[in-house]
N, CA, C and O atoms as a MOPAC input file, in Angstrom:
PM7 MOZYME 1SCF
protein

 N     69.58500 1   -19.90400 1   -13.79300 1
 C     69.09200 1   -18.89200 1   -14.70500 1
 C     69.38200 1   -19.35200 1   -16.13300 1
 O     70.32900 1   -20.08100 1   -16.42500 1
 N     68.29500 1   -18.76100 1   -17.18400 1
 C     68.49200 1   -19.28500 1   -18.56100 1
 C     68.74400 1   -18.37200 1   -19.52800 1
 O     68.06300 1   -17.42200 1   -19.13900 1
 N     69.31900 1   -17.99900 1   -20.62200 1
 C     69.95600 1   -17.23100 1   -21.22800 1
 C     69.68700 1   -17.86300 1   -23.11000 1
 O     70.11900 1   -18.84900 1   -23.70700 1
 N     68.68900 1   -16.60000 1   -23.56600 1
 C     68.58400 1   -17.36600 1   -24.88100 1
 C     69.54200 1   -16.30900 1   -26.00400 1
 O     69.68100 1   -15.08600 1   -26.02400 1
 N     70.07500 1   -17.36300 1   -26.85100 1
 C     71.52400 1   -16.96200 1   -27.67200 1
 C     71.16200 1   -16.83000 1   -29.26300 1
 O     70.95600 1   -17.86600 1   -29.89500 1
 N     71.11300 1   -16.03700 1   -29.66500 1
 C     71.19200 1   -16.03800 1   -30.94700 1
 C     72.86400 1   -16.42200 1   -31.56400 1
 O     73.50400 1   -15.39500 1   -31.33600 1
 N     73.45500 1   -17.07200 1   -31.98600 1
 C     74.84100 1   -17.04400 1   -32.70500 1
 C     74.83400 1   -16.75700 1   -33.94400 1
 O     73.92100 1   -17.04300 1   -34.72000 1
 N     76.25500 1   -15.93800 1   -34.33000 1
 C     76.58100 1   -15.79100 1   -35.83700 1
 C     77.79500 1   -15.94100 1   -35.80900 1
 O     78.68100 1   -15.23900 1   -35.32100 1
 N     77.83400 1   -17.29400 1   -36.58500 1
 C     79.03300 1   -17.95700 1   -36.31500 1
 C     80.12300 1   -17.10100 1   -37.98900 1
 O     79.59200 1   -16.74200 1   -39.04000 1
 N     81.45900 1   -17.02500 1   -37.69800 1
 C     82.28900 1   -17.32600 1   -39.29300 1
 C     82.13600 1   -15.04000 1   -39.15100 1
 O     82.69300 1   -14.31500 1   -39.97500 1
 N     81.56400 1   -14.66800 1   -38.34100 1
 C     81.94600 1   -13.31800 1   -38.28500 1
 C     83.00500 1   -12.16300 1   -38.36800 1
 O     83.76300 1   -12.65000 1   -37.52900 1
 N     83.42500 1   -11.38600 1   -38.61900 1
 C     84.55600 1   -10.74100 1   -38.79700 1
 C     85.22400 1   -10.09000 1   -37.36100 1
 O     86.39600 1    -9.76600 1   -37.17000 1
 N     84.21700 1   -10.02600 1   -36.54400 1
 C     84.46900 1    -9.64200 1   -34.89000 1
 C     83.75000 1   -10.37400 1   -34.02100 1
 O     82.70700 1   -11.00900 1   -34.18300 1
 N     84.55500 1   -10.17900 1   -32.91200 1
 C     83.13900 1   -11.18500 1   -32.18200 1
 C     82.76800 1    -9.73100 1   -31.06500 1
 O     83.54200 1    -8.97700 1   -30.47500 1
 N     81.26700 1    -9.77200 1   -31.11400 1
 C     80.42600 1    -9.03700 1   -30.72500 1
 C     79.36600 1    -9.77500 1   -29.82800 1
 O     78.97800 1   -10.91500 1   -30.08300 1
 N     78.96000 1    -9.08500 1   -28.82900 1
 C     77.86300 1    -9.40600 1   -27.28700 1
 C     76.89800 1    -8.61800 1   -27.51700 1
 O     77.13000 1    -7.54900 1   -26.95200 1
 N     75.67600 1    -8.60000 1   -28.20600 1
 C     74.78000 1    -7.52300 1   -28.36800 1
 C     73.75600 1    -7.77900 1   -27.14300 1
 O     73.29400 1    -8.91900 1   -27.12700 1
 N     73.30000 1    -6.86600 1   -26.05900 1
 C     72.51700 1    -7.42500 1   -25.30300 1
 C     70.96200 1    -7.35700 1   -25.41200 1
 O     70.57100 1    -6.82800 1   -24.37100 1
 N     70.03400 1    -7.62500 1   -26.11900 1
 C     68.84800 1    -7.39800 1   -26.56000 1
 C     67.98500 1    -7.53900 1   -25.36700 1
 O     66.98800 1    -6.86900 1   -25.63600 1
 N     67.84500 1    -8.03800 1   -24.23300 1
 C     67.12500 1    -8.06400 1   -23.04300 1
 C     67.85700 1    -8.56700 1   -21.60800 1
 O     69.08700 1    -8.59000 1   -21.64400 1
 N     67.29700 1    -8.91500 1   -20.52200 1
 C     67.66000 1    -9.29200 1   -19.58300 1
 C     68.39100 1   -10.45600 1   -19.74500 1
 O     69.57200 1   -10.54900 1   -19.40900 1
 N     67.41400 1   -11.80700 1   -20.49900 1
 C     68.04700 1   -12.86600 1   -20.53000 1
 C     68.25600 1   -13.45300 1   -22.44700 1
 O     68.36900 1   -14.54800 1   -22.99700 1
 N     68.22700 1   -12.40100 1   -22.78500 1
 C     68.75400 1   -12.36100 1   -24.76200 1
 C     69.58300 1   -11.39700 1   -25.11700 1
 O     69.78200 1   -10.19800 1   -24.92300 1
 N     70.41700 1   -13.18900 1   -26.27100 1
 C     71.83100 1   -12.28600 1   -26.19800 1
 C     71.84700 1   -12.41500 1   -27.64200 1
 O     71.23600 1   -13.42200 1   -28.00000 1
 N     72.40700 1   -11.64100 1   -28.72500 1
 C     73.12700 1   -12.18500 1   -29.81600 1
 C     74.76500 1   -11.57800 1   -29.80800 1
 O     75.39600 1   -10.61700 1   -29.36500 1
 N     74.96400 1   -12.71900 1   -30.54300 1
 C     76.70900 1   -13.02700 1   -30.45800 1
 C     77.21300 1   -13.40300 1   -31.62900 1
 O     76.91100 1   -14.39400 1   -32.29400 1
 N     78.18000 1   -12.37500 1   -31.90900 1
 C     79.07200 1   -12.80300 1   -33.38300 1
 C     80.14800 1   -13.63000 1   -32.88900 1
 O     80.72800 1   -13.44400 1   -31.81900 1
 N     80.38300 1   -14.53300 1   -33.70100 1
 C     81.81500 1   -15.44600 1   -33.16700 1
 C     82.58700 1   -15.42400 1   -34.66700 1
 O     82.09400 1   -15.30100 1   -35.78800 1
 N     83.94200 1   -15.58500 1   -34.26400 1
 C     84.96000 1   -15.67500 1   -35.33900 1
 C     85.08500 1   -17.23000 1   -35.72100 1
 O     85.67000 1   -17.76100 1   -36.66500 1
 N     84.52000 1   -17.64700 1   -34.92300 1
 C     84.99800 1   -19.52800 1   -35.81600 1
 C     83.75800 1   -19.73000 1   -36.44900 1
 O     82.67500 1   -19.14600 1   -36.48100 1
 N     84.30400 1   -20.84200 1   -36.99200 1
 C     83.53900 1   -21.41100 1   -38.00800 1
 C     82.25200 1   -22.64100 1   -37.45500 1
 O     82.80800 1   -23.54000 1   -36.82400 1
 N     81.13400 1   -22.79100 1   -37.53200 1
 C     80.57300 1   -23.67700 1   -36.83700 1
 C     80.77100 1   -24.99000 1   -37.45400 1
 O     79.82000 1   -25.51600 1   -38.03200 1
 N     81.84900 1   -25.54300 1   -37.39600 1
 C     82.60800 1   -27.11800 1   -37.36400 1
 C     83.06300 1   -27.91200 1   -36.57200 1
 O     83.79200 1   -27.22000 1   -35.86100 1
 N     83.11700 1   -29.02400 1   -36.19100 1
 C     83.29700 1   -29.57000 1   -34.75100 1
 C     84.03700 1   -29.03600 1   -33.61100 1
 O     85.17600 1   -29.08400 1   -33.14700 1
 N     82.42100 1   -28.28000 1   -33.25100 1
 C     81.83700 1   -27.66300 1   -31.92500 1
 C     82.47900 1   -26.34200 1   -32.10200 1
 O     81.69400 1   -25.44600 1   -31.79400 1
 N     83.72400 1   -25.87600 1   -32.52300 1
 C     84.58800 1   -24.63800 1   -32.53400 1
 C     83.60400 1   -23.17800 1   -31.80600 1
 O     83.87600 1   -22.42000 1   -30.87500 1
 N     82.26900 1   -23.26800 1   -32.83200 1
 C     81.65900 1   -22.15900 1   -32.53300 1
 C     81.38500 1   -22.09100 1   -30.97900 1
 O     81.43900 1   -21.06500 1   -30.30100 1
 N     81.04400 1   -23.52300 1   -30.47900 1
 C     80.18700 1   -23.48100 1   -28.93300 1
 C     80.99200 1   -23.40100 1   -28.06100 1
 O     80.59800 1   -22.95300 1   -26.98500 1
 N     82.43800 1   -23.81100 1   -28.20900 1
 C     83.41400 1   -23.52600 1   -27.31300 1
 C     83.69000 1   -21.99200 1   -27.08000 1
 O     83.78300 1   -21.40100 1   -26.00400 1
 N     83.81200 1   -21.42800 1   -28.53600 1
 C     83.99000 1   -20.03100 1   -28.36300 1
 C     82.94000 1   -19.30900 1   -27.71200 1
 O     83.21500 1   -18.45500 1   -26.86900 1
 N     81.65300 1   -19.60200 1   -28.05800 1
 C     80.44100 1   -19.07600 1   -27.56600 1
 C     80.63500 1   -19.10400 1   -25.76200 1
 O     80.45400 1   -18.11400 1   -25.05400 1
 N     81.07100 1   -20.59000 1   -25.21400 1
 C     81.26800 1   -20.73300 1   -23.74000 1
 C     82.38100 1   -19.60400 1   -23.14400 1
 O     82.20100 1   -18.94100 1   -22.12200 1
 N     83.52200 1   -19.54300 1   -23.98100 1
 C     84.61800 1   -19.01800 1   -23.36500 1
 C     84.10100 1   -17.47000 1   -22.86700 1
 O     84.21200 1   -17.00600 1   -21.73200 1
 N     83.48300 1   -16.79500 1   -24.09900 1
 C     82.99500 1   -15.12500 1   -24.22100 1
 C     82.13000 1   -15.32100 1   -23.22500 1
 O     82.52200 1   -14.74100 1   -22.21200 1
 N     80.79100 1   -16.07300 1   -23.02500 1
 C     79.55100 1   -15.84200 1   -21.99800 1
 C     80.55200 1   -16.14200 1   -20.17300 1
 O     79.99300 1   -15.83900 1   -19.11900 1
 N     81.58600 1   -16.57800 1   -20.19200 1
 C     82.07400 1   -17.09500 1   -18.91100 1
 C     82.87900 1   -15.47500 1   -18.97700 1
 O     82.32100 1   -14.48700 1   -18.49900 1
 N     83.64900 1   -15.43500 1   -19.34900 1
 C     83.99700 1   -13.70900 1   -19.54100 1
 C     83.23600 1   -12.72700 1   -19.08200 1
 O     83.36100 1   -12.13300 1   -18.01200 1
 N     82.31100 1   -12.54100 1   -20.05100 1
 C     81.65200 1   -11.37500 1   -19.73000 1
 C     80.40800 1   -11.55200 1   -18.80100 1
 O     79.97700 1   -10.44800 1   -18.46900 1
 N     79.86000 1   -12.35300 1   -18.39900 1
 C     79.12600 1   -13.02000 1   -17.09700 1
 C     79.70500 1   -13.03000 1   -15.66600 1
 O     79.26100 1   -12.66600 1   -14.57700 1
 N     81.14700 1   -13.71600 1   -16.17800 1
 C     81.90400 1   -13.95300 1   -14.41600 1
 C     81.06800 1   -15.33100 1   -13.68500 1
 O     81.12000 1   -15.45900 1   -12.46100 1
 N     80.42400 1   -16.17900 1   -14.40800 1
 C     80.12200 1   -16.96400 1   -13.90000 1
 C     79.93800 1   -18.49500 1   -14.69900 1
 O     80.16900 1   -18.58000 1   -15.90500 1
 N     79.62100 1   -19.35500 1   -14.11400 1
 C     79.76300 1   -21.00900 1   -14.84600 1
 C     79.00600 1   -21.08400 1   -15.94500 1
 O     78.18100 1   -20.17600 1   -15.85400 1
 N     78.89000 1   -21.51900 1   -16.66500 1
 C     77.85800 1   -21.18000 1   -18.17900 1
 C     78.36600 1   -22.95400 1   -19.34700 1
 O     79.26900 1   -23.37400 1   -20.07100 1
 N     77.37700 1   -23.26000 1   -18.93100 1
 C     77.02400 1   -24.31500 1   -20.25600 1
 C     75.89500 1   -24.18400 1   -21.25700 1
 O     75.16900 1   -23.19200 1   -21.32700 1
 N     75.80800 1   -25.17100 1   -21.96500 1
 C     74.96900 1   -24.80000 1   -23.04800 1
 C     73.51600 1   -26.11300 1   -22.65500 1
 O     73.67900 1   -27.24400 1   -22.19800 1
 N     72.51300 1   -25.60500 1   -22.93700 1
 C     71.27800 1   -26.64200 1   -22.26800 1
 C     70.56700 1   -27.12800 1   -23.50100 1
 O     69.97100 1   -28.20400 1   -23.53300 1
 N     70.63900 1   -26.41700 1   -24.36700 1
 C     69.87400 1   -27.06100 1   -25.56800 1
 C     70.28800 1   -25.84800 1   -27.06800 1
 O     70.07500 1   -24.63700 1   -27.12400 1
 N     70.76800 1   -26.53700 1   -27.85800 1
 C     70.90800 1   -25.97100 1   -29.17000 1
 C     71.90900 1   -26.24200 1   -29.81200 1
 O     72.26600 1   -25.57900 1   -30.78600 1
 N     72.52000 1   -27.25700 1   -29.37100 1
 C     74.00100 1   -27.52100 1   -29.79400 1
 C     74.70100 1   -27.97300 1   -31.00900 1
 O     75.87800 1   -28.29900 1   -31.16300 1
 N     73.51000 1   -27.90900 1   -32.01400 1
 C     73.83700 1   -27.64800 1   -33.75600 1
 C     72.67500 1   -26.49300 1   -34.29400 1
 O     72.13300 1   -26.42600 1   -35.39700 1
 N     72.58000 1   -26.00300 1   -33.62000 1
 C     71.40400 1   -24.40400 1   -34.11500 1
 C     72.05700 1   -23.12700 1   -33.49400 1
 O     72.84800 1   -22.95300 1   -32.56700 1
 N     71.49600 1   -22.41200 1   -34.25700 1
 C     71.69500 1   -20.69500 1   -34.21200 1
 C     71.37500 1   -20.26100 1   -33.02100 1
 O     72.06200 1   -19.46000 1   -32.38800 1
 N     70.06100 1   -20.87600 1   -32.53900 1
 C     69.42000 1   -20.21900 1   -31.24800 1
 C     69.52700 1   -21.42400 1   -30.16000 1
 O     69.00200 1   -22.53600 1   -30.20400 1
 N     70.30900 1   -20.89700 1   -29.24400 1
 C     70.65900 1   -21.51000 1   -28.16100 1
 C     70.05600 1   -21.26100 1   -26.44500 1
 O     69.75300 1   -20.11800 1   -26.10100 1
 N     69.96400 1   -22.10800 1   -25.73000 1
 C     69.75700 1   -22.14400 1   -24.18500 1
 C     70.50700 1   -22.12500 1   -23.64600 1
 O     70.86400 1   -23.30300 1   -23.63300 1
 N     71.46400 1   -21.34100 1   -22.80100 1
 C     72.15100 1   -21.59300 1   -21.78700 1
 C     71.88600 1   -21.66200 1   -20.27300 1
 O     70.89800 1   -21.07300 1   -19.83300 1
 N     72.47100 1   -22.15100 1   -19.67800 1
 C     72.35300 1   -22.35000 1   -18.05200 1
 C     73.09500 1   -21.71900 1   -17.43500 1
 O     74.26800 1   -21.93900 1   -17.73900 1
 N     72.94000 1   -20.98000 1   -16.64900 1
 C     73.96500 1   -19.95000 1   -15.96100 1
 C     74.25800 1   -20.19100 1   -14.63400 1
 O     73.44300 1   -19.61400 1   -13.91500 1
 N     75.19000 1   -20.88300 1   -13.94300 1
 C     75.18000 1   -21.19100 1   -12.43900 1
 C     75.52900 1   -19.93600 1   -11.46500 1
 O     76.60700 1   -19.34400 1   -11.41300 1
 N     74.64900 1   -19.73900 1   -10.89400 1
 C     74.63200 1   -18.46500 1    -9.59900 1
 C     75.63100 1   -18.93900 1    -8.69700 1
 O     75.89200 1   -18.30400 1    -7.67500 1

C-alpha cells in the first residue's frame, strides 16, 4: 500500500492530519538537514500505523511516497 505525505518540517508540534484514505500531512519538529526530518517522519508513520513503513520516493521534497508493508 502507498501513502502520499505532505511534510512540514522545523514545526512547533508534530501533528498527523489525515486528509484521505491514503493522504497524510505531517508537522515534524526537526529541521530538514541530514535526513533528521525523514527519520522523524518514519518513526511517527510506524507509530501511528503499527506497521513497516519506508519512504519510496521524495527523499529531499515536501511531498512524499511511502510504502506501507501489510
Amino acid at each position: 500500500m502507498q501513502i502520499k505525505i505532505k511534510v512540514k518540517p522545523n514545526s512547533k508540534k508534530q501533528e498527523i492530519t489525515k486528509i484521505s484514505e491514503t493522504e497524510y500531512q505531517i508537522s515534524l519538529k526537526s529541521p530538514p538537514e541530514n535526513n533528521k526530518a525523514n527519520i522523524e517522519l518514519i518513526k511517527i508513520m510506524k507509530k501511528h500505523l503499527k506497521k513497516e513503513v519506508k519512504i519510496k520516493s521524495g527523499l529531499k521534497s515536501k511531498n512524499k511516497i511511502l510504502e506501507v508493508k501489510c
